[in-house]
C-alpha positions in Angstrom: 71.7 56.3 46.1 73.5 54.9 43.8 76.0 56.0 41.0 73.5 56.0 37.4 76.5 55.5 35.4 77.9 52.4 38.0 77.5 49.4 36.3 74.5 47.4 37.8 75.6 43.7 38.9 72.8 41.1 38.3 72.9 38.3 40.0 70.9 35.1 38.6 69.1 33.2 41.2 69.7 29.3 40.2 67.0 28.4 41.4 64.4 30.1 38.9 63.8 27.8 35.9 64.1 28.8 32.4 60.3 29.0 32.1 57.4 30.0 35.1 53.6 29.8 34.3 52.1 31.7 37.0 48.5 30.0 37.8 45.2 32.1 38.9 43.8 30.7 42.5 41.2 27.9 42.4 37.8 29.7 42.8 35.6 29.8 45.9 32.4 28.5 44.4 30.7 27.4 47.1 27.2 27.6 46.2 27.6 25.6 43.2 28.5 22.5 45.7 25.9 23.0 48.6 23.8 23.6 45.3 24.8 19.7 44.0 24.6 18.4 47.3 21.0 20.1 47.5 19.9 18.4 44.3 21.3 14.9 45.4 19.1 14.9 48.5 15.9 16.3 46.5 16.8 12.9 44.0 17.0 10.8 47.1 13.5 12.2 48.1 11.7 11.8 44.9 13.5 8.3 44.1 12.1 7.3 47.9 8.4 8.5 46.9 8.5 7.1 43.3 8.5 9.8 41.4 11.5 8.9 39.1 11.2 11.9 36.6 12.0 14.2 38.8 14.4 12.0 40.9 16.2 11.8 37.6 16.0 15.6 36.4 17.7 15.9 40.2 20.4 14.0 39.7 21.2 15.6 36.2 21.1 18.9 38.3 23.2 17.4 41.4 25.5 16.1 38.5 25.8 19.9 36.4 26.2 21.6 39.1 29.0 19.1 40.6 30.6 19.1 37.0 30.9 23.0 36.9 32.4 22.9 40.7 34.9 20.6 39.6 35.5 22.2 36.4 36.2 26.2 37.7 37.9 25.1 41.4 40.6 24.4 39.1 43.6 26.9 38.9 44.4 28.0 35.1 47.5 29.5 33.4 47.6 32.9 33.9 51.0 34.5 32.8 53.8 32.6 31.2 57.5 34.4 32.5 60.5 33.2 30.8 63.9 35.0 30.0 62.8 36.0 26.9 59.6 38.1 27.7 55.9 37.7 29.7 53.1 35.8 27.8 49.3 36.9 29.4 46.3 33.9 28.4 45.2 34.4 25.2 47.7 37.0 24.2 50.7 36.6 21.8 54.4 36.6 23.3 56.0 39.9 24.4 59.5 40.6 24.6 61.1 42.3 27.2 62.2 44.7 25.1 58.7 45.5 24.2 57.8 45.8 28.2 57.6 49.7 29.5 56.7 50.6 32.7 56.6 47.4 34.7 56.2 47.2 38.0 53.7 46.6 41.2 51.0 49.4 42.5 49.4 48.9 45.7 45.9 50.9 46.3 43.9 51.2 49.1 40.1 51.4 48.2 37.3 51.6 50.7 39.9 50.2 53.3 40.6 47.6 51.2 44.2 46.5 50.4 45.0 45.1 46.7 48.1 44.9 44.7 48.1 45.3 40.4 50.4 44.2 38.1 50.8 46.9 35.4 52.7 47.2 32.4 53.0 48.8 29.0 53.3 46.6 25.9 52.4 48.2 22.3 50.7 51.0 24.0 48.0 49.2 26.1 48.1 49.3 29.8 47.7 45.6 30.9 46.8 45.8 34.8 46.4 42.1 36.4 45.3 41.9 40.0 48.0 39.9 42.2 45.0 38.7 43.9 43.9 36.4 41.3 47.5 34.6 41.4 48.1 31.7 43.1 51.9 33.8 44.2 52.8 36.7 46.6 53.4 40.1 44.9 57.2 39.5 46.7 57.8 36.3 44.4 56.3 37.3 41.6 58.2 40.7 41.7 62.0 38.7 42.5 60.6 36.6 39.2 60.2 39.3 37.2 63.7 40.4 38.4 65.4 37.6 37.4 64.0 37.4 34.0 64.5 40.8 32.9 68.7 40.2 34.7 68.7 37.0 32.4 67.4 39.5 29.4 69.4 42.3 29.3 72.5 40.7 30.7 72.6 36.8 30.3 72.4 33.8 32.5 75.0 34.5 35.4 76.0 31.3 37.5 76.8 32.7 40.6 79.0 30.3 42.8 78.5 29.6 46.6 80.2 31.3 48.7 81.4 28.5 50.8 82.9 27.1 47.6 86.7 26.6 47.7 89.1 28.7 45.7 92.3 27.8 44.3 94.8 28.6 46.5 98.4 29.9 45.3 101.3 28.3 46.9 105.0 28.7 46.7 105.8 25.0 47.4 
């Protein structure tokens, strides 16, 4: 256990940029493609009996349906982490300073295993599910480390250890 009044040493990581946006994971929406592929092979059918109405109103479905695939299998900007605070989507800029009770809860809920992301800011509980990230609670919680080091005490280059040091001689 350590000393409360010992002076913490931070130690930046390098290799953390100045800015990280955090993306949620592309979507599983499977349905919405075996749906499009469904539709394409009703259009071929109707098209083949010449029935072009509904062969077209098919391939307007196969195309929707391929459209909204496309469009939510995309992974979106979740959280925005920088050295200066945590930005959520569609929420104004917090400061670090602003940030109470950070940190990551694990529950266990009908056997099943899920990690949270909860913080204070202005009074409201923000809980984001780690599961939603496309990051491991690990990186995203050396992350959050980093920023809040580079907040309180300032960028820190830390040089390698294998570095050479001047060398005092009596020559």
């Amino acid at each position: 256990m350590t000393d409360p009044n010992e002076l913490s040493v931070f130690e930046d990581d390098p290799d953390i940029p100045e800015l990280t946006t955090i993306f949620t994971k592309a979507q599983d929406r499977y349905m919405l493609l075996v749906g499009a592929l469904g539709a394409l092979l009703y259009m071929v059918y109707f098209l083949n009996q010449a029935e072009l109405w509904s062969g077209l109103c098919m391939l307007i479905l196969s195309s929707y349906l391929g459209w909204i695939y496309v469009k939510h299998n995309k992974p979106q900007p979740k959280i925005i982490l920088s050295q200066e605070g945590i930005q959520l989507l569609g929420q104004p800029f917090v400061s670090w300073a602003l940030v109470h009770g950070l940190h990551i809860k694990p529950e266990v809920k009908k056997n099943v295993y899920t990690e949270n992301l909860i913080f204070v800011n202005n009074g409201r509980i923000q809980e984001i599910p780690i599961s939603q990230l496309d990051i491991t609670s690990w990186r995203l919680e050396h992350l959050l480390e980093i920023y809040q080091g580079r907040f309180r005490y300032g960028s820190v280059t830390i040089l390698p250890d294998d570095e050479e040091k001047p060398q005092l001689s009596l020559e």
